[in-house]
C-alpha positions as CSV (number, residue, x, y, z in Angstrom):
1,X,245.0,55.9,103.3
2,X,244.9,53.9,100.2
3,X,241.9,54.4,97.1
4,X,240.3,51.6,98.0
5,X,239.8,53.1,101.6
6,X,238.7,56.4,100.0
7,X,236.3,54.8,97.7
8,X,235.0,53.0,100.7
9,X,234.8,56.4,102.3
10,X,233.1,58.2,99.4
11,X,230.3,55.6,98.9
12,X,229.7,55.7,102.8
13,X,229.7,59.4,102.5
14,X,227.1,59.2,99.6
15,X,225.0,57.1,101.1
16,X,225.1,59.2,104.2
17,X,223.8,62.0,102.0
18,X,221.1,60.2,100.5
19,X,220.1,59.2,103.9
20,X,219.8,62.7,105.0
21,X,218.0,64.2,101.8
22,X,215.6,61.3,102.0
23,X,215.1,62.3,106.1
24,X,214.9,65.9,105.2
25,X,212.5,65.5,102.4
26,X,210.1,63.1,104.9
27,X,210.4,65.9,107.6
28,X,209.4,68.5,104.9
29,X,206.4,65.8,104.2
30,X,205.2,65.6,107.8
31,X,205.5,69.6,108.5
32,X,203.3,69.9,105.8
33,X,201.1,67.7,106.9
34,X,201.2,69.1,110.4
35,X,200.3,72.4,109.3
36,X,197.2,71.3,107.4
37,X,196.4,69.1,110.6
38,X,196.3,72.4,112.7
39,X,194.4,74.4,110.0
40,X,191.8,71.5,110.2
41,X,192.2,71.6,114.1
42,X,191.0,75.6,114.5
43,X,188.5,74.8,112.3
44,X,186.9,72.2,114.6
45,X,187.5,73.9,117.7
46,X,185.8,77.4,115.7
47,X,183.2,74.9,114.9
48,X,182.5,73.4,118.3
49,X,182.8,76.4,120.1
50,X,179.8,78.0,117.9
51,X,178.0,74.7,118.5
52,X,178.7,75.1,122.2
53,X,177.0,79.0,122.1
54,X,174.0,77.4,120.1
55,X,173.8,74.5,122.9
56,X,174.0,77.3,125.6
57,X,171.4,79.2,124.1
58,X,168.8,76.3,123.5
59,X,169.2,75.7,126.9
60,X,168.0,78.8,128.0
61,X,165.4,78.6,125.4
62,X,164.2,75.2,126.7
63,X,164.2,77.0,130.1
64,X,162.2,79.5,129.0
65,X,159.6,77.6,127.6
66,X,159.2,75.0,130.6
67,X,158.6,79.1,132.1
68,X,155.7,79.6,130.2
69,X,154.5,76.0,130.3
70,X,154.2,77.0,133.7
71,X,152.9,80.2,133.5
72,X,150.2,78.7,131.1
73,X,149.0,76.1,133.3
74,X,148.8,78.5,136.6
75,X,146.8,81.0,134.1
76,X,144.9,78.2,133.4
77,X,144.2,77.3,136.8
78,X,143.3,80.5,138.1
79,X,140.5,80.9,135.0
80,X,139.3,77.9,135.7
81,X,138.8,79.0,139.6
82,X,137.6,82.9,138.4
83,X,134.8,80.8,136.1
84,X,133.8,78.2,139.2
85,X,133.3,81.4,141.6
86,X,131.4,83.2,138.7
87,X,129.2,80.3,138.4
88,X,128.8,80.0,142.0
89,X,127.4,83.3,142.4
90,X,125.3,83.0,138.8
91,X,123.8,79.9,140.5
């Protein structure tokens, strides 16, 4: 193998390095950034799963007072019949 051929060689081999560092540095980049990606993830599934509970529990809520809306309207009612009697017998 003559020089020339091995300072062909050494500047391939260089660049090859280079290559590599740079490749190496850009995975180190994108790990990184991965990482806080994921960290931001469980904090937006903690996040909707707590605004899942609170949906889950308005629910019931809003069940609850459609309940008493209910309730309200058949007390109500039944007043409303208890005074027409009492007038009847008043009258």
């Amino acid at each position: 193998m003559s020089i020339e051929q091995l300072k062909l060689l050494e500047e391939k081999v260089n660049k090859a390095m280079g290559l590599i560092t740079k490749l190496k540095e850009k995975s180190e980049e994108l790990e990184s950034r991965n990482s806080a990606l994921e960290v931001k993830l469980k904090e937006k599934e903690k996040a909707l799963g707590k605004i899942a509970k609170e949906s889950e529990s308005l629910n019931g809520l809003k069940e609850e007072n459609e309940v008493l809306k209910q309730d309200k309207e058949t007390m109500y009612s039944k007043v409303s019949e208890i005074l027409a009697h009492l007038e009847e017998i008043e009258g």
